[in-house]
N, C-alpha and C positions, 0 to 999 in steps of 0.2 A: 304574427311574426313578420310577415310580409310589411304588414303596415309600419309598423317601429321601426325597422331596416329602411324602410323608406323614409320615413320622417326623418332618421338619423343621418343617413346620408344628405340629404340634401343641403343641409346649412353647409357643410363639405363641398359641395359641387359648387355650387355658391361662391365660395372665398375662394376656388383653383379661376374660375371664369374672372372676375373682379380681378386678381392677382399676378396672373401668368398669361392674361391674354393681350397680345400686341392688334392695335388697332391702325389699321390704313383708309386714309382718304384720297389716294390719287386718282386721280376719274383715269388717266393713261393708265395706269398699273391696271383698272377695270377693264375698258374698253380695248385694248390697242395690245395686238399681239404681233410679230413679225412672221412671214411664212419661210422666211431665210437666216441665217447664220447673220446677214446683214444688218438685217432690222434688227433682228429682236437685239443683235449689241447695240444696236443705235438708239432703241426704245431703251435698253439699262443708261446708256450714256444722259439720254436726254432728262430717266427720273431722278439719276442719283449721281451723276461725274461733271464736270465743269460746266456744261452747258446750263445744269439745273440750279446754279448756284451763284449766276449773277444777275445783276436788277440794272437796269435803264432807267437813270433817274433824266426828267426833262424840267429846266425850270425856265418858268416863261413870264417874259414882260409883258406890261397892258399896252394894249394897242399903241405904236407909234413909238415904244419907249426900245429900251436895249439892257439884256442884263451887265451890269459890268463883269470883269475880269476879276478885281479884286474880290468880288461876292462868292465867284465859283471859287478861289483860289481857297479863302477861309473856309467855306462851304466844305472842300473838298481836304481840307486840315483838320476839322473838325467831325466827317466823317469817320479820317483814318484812325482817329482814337476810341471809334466806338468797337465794342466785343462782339467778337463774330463776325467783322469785318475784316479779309486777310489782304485787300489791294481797291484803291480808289482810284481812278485814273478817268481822261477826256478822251472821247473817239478820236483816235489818230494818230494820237500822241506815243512817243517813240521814246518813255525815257527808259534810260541804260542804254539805246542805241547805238548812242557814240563810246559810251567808254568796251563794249562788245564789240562794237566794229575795229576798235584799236586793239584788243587783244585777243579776238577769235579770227576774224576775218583775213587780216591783213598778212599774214601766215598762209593762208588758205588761196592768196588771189588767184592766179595760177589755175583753181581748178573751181571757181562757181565762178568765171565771169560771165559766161554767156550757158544759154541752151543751145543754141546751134554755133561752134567756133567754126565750122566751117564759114559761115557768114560771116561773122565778127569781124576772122581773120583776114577774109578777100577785102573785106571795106576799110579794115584798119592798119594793117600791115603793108601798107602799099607807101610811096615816096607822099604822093597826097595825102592819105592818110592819116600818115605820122606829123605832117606840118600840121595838119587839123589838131593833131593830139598834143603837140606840142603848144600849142593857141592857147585849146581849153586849159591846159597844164596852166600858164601865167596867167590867167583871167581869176581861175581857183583859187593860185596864191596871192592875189588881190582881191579878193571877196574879204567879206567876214568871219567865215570859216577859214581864214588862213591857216590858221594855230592846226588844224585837224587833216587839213592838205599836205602840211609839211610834214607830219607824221607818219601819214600816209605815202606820199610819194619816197619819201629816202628808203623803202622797202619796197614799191613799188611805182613807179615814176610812169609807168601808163593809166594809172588810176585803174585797174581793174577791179581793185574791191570795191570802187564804188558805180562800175559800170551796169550791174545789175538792181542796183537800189535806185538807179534813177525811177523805175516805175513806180517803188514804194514812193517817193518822193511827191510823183504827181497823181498816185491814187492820195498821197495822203491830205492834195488841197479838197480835194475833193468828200472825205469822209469828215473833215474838220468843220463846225457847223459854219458856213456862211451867214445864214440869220441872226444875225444875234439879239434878234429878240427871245429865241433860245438857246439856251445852250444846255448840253448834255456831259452825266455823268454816266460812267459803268463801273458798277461796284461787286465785287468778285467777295462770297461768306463761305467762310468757315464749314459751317453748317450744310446740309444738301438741303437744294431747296424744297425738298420732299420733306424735309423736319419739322413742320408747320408751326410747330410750337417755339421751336428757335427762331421761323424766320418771321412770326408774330412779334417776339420781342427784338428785332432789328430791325423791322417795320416800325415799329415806334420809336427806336428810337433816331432813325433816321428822320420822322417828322421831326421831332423834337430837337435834335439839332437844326434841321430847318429853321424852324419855330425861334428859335435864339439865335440864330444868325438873323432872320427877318428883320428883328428887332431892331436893329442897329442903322437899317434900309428905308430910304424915303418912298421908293418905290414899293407898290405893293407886288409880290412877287408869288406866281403858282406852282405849288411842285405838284407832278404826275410821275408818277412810277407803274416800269412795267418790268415783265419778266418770269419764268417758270416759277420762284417760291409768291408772286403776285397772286398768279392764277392757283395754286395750289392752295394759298392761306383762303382764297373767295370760296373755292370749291367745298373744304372743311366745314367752314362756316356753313355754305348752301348745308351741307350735308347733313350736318351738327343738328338745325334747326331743322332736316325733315325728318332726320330719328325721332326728334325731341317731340316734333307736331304728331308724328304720325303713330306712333309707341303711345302719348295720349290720349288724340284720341278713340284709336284701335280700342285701348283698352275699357276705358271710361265706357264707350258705344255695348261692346263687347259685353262687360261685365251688366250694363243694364237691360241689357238683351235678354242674357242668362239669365239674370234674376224675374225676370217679364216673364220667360216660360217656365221657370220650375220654382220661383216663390220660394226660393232656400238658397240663404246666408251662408249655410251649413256647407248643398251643393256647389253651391258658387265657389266657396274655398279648398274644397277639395276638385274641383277641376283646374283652378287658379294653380292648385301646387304641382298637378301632373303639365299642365303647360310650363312652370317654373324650370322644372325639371326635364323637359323635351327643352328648350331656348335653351337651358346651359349645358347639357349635355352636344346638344349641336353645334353649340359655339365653340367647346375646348375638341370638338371631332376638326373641325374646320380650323383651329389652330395648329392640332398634332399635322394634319396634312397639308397646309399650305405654309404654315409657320405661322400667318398673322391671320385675320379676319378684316376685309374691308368692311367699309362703312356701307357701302352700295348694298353689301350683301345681307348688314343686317335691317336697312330699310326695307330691303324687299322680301327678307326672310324674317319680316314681324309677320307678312301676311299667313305665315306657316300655322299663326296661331289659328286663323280662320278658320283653315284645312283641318289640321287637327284634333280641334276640338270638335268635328264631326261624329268620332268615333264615341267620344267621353257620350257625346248628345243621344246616339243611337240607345247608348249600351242602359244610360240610367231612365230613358222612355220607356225603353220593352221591359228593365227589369224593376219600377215601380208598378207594373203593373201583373208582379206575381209574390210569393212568398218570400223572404230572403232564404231561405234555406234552396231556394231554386235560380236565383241569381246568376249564381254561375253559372246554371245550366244554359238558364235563359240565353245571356250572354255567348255560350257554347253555339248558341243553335244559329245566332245571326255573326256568327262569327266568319263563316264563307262567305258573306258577302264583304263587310267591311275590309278582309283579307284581299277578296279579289279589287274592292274598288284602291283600297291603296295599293296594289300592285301596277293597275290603271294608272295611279297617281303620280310613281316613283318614275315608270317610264316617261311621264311628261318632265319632269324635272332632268331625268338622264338625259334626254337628247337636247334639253334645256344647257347640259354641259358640253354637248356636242357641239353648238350655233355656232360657234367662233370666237365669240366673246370671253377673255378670259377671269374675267369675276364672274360669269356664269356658271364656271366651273365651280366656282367656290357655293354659289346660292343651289347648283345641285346637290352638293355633298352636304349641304348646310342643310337642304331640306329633307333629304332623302334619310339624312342621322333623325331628324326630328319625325319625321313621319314613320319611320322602322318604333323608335322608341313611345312616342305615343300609342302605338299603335299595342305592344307589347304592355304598357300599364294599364292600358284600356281593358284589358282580355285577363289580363293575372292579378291588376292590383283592385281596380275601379271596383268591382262587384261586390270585394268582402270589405270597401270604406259605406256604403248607402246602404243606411238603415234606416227605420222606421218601417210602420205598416205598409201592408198592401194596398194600393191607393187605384181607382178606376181611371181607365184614360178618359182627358176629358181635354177638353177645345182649346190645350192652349196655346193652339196655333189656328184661328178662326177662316186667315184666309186659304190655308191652308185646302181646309174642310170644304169650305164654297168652292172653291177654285175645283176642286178632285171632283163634286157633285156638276158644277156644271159642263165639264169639261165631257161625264158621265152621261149626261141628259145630251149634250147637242154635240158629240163626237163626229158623225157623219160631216155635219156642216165645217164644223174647225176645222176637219182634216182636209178637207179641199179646199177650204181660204189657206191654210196651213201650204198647202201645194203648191197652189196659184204663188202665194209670195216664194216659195222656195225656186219657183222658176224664174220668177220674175228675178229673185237675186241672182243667180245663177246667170243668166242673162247679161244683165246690168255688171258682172264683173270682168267683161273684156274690156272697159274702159276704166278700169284699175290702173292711177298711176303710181310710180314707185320712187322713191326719197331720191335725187341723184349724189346729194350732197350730205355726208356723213352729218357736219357740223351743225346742221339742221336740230340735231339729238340735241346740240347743247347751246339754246335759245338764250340760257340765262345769263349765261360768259357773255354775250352778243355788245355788252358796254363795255367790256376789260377787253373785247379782241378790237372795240374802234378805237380804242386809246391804245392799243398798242401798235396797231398803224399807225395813228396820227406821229406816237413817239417816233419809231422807226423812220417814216417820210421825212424827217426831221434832221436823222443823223446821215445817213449815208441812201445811197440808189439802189441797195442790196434787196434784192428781191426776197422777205422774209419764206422762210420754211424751202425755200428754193436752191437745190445746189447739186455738184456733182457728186457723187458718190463713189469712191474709189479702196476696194478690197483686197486684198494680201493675206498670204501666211504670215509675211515678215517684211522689216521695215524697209529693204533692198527693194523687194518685190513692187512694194507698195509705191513706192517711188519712181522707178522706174517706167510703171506704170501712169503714173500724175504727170510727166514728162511728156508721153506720146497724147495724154488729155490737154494738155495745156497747149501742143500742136495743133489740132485740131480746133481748138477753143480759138485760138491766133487769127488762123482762118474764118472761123462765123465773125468774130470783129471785124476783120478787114471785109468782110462781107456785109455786114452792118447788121446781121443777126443778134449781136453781142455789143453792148457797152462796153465791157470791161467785167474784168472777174479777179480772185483774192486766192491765188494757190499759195506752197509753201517758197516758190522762189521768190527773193535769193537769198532766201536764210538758211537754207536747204536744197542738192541735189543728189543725185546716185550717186554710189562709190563709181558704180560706171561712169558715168557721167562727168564725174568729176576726173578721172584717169584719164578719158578721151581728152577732152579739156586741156589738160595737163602736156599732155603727150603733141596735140593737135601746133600748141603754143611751142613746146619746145623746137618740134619740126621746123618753125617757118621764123625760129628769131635767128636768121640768119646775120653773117658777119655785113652781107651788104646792106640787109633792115636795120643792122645797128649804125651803121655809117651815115644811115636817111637821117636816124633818131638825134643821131648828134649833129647832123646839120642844123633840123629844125631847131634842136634847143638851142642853138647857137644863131640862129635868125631870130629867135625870140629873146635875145639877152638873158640865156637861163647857164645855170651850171653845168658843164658835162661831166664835170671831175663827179659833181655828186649825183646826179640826175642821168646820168648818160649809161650808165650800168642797166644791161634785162637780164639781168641773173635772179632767177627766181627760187628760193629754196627748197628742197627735197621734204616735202610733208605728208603724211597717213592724209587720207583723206576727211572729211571731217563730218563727223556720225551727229545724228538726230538728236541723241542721248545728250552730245556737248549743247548743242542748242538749247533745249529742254531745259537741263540746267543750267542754265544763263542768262542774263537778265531781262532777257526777247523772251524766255519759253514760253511768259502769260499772254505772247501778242499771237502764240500760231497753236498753244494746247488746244484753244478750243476747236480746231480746224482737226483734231488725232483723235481718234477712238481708241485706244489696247486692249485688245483682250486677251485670254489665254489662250484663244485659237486661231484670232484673226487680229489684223490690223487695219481698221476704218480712216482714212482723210478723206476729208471733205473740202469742197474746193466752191466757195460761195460765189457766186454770180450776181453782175449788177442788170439792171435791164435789159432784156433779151424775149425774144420769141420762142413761148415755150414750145410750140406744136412743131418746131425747128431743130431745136436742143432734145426733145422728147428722143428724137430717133436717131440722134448721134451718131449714138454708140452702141447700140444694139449686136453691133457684130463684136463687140470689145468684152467677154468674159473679166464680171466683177467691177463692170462699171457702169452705172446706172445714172439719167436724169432720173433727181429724188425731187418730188413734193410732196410736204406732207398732208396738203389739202387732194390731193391724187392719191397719194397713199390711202386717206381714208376714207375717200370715195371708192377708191377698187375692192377696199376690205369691206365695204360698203357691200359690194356688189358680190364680191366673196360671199360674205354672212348671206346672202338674200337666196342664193345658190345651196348651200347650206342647210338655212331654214327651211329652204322648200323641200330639202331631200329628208331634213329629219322631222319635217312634217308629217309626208307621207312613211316614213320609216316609222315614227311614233302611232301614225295612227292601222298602217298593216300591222306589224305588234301589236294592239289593242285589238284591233277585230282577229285576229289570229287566237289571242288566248277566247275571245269572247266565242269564238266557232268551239274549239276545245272545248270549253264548258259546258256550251247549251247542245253540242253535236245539230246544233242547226243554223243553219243557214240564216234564218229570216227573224229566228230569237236575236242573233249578232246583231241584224240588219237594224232591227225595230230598238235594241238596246242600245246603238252608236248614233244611232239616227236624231234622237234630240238635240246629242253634243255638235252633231255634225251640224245640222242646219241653225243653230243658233251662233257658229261663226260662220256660214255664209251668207247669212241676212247681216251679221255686223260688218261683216267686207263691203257687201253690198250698199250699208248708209255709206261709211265711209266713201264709195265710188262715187255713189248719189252727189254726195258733199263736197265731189270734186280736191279729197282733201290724200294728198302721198303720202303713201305705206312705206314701212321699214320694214327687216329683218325684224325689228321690234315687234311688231304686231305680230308677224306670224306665229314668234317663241310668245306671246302671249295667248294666239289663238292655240295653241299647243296647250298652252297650259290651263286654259279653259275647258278645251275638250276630254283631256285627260282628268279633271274637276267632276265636268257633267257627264263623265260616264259612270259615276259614282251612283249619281241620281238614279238611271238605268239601271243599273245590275240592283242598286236596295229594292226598286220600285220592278223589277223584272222579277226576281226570286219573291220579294215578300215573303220572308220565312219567318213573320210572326205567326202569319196567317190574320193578318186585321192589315189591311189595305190603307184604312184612314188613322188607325197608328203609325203603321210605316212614311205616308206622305207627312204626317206631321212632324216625324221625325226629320226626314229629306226638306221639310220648311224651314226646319228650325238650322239646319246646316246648311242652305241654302242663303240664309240668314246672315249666318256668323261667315260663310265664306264673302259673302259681297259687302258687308261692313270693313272686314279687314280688307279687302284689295282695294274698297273704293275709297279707303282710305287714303289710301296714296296718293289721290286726285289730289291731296293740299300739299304736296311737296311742290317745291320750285323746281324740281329736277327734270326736265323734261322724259326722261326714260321710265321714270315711276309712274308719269302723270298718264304714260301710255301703257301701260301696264295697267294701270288702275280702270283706263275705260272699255280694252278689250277685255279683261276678263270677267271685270265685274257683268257685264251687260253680256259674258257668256253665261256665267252660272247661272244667272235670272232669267233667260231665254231657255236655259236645259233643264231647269227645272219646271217652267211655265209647260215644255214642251209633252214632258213624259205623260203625262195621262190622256194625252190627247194623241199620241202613237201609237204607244203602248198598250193595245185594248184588251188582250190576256188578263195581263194583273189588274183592269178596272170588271173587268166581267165579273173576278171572283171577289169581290170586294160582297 
């Protein structure tokens, strides 16, 4: 009955996983957690809100040459017709500017002319002053921009709306590419650039307008693109192919392993269905609770199978080798151990969720579903599927058997070379160095993060990943705040700390700010400052009848929201975080000393120098912090239940003691090898250790009572765990590939270890 229920379900579990399961590849949504209200909006911001969703296109001439104008122009025509693209546009460029400035601003002058009017007003409102303003007044209405001066002054005739856009004016020679042997596009999709599959197909077909614009060109011309859906579509791909390699050959190894020790087709497939059935049971456990299933999680929760299939391996060893009407029992009898060693197992993968990492979250619950659930078919289904005769144990695991006899004959000797190196590692790991630099993890990006430099050096002096960070309840707040940042920021320039930086003035200030403002100007337009004003316009041959008026009109102040929506709002969105508890601007910085800026603001609640290469250095440092606590938290729990159990002391001692020194001799090469550790290694020496104490507790109890059945059982799963993690060595991913080295070459060392500790259970053999 058991067995048909199972069989029947399963094609059922099957079609819910294939069906209803959402799958993620963002390696940030994995790795990169915030420990503030800050980050973590700023990490949603960056996977899935404006910032994730445009691309930096660079197209470059051959040496010596120049792109033309009319290439980008077409180029960038031919762009705006493709789908899923919602805005094309060149760094700098200001279009809707002017028809915004004529019908938001000019209303408004009055109250954004200056951040400080006390200033303005001393230097401007003065008899000198106003001749100065009356100067630039005719020189404007003789420029080229007449048409837009006139329009402006008959509303406001000191130019104050365009007093603050001087800066945008001359940051803007500066962001506009001078080289033009490149020139740059920013293209703003539809799509988040976490949609990989959308931004796949605007990847192409953004070549592909390239590609037919080229055509037309004498020159041969290069596009490089960079950008969050850039690195997100490489990441997929990385990841796509180390499912694909690693799910292969996991399996292929795996399956030939299994058939290598038990010579049945039959076996093989009934272990193949309870594995089937733990991987999708743990997949849609890992959906119900996080909603989706990363890709991270199921490369490194194929190695689940490894684990897993230790139990099937135990159960069908000990019980071909009694009657089937005693299977169950058999199974009964080694049932405290396998219980105990997955309970071993689950706490490594728990504090596995604890490291900091939050797809590690996901591959504990991922593995912990899968290791409860095998463990459960193991014990109620497995016994009454293997039938056939009673069959005698016999060698098929040869090294097995050598290994357990010699370890038996020259124990005294191993255990003092055994010693000797456990000091010697032991020793040798005060010269343990530690990763300083998170991005170290992801070697393989290391070509898409020089091309996204090179792009970036290209457009503008913005220090990438570099900026202020500025927090609020609300958008008053939030501002106000950016206000007394941009004072201070004023200061490090003039101090030569600072190049120059991209806040939201003057397309935005406080309602305060702008009342003062208001208020400040009204105060000081006196009847004698208008009598200066009409002098000068009358020394300059200008009009008083129209021009001589500072009557300025009674207006609300003018909110974020108008901005936003207005033909500007796509030049400062991306500067706004919103969420529903806080409000994030960011306020970009051009060349500056960071060890300067770093400690600003330190006294300014809610406002932070951000880098993200600092950021994930400190979480860096965080995780390492962390790992080290739930190191030793994982492994006091583990000798804690193991004292429980044996009520002794030195049974613990002798049963942890394999796992333990077969990851301090692996710290130890690594130190040897002069090669820096991560938070990575330790969650993997975790998870080794919690592995090889499996070995321990089967090889400690021995509740066959056959000593060289039990090791051959512990070989054979010794086996399948170091096939499945070393599999991971063929991912491009750097996190797997370390994963794959410390644990593998733990289980092999803890296994190697136990009969040469352990002298109880080789006595009774």
């Amino acid at each position: 009955m058991r067995a048909k229920l199972f069989f029947i379900s399963l094609p059922v579990l099957i079609c819910l996983v294939v069906f209803t399961t959402k799958f993620k590849t963002d390696v940030s949504a994995f790795f990169i957690a915030g420990d503030n209200a800050e980050e973590i909006l700023l990490a949603s911001e960056i996977q899935t809100g404006s910032l994730s969703r445009r691309y930096i296109l660079s197209v470059a001439a051959p040496e010596n040459r120049t792109v033309s104008k009319q290439f980008i122009n077409e180029f960038s025509s031919l762009l705006k017709e493709v789908s899923g693209i919602s805005d094309v546009w060149r760094p700098g460029e200001k279009r809707g500017a002017v028809k915004v400035l004529k019908s938001l601003y000019i209303p408004h002058s009055a109250q954004l002319y200056s951040r400080n009017p006390e200033t303005y007003i001393q230097e401007t409102l003065t008899e000198a002053g106003l001749n100065e303003k009356a100067k630039a007044l005719k020189q404007a209405l003789l420029s080229p921009q007449a048409g837009l001066v006139k329009k402006i002054a008959k509303k406001d005739p000191l130019l104050l709306t365009l007093n603050g856009f001087k800066s945008i004016a001359d940051q803007a020679q500066t962001v506009i590419n001078a080289d033009s042997q490149y020139q740059n596009l920013i293209i703003e999709t539809i799509p988040s650039g976490m949609n990989v599959n959308a931004q796949l197909a605007i990847q192409q077909k953004i070549k592909s307008a390239f590609t037919q614009i080229q055509a037309t060109e004498v020159d041969n011309y290069q596009l490089d693109m960079t950008g969050v859906p850039v690195f997100a579509a490489a990441t997929q791909s990385r990841i796509e192919q180390d499912i694909k390699s690693i799910s292969i050959l996991s399996s292929i190894a795996l399956g030939l392993l299994f058939f290598w020790i038990f010579r049945s087709f039959k076996v093989l497939f009934l272990v193949a269905t309870i594995l089937v059935a733990v991987i999708a049971t743990a997949v849609l456990v890992t959906q119900v609770v996080f909603g989706s299933v990363h890709g991270l999680t199921l490369a490194i929760g194929s190695t689940l199978v490894g684990i897993c299939i230790d139990y099937p391996i135990h159960t069908i060893i000990h019980a071909q080798t009694v009657d089937v009407s005693q299977r169950y029992a058999v199974t009964a009898k080694i049932w405290p151990s396998m219980l105990m060693g997955a309970v071993t197992t689950l706490i490594g993968y728990f504090a596995l969720g604890l490291s900091g990492y939050p797809g590690f979250q996901q591959v504990a619950v991922y593995a912990g579903t899968g290791i409860v659930v095998a463990l459960l078919l193991t014990r109620y289904l497995l016994p009454g599927l293997i039938t056939g005769d009673k069959q005698q144990a016999r060698n098929k695991n040869a090294f097995s058997i050598r290994w357990l006899k010699l370890c038996h004959r020259y124990r005294s000797v191993m255990l003092l070379v055994l010693l000797v190196i456990s000091l010697f590692s032991l020793w040798t790991m005060n010269s343990l160095t530690w990763m300083q630099d998170l991005q170290e993890l992801t070697p393989e990006l290391n070509e898409l993060k020089a091309k996204d430099e090179a792009i970036r050096s290209r457009m503008v002096s913005l220090e990438p990943g570099r900026f202020i960070l500025v927090s609020a309840e609300n958008t008053e707040q939030v501002l106000q705040k950016a206000e007394q940042v941009y004072n201070i920021l004023d200061q490090y320039k003039e101090q030569g700390y600072l190049t120059d930086y991209f806040g939201l003035y003057p397309w935005i200030l406080s309602q305060k700010q702008q009342l003062l403002n208001k208020q400040k100007l009204a105060e000081n337009l006196t009847e004698q400052k208008l009598q200066w004003w009409n002098n000068a316009l009358r020394e300059q041959g200008l009009s008083v009848k129209h021009l001589g008026s500072l009557s300025y009109p009674e207006t609300n102040p003018l909110t974020l929201t108008q901005v936003l929506d207005s033909a500007v709002g796509r030049l400062i969105k991306n500067q706004l975080v919103i969420g529903d508890e806080r409000i994030l601007l960011i306020i970009w910085l051009a060349k500056h000393q960071p060890e300067v800026l770093n400690t600003a603001f330190t006294d300014m609640d809610h406002v932070q120098y951000f880098s993200q290469r600092d950021l994930l250095n400190r979480m860096s440092a965080d995780y390492q912090q962390r790992a080290e606590l739930m190191l030793m938290g994982g492994l006091a729990l583990i000798a804690l239940l193991l004292w429980i159990r044996y009520k002794s002391l030195w049974k613990m001692i002798q049963t942890l003691a394999p796992s333990l020194l077969s990851a301090v001799m692996i710290l130890a090469l690594w130190s040897l090898a002069d090669v820096a550790i991560s938070f990575l290694h330790l969650v993997g020496f975790l998870l080794a250790v919690a592995i090889c104490v499996d070995y321990g507790i089967f090889f400690q109890e021995n509740r066959s009572g056959n000593i060289a059945l039990t090791y051959q059982a512990m070989g054979a799963s010794m086996f399948t765990s170091a096939l499945a993690f070393g599999s991971l060595a063929v991912a491009d991913t750097a996190t797997l590939k370390v994963l794959a080295h410390v644990v593998t070459s733990g289980v092999v060392l803890g296994f190697l270890f136990c009969p040469i500790i352990i002298k109880k259970a080789i006595k009774e053999n």
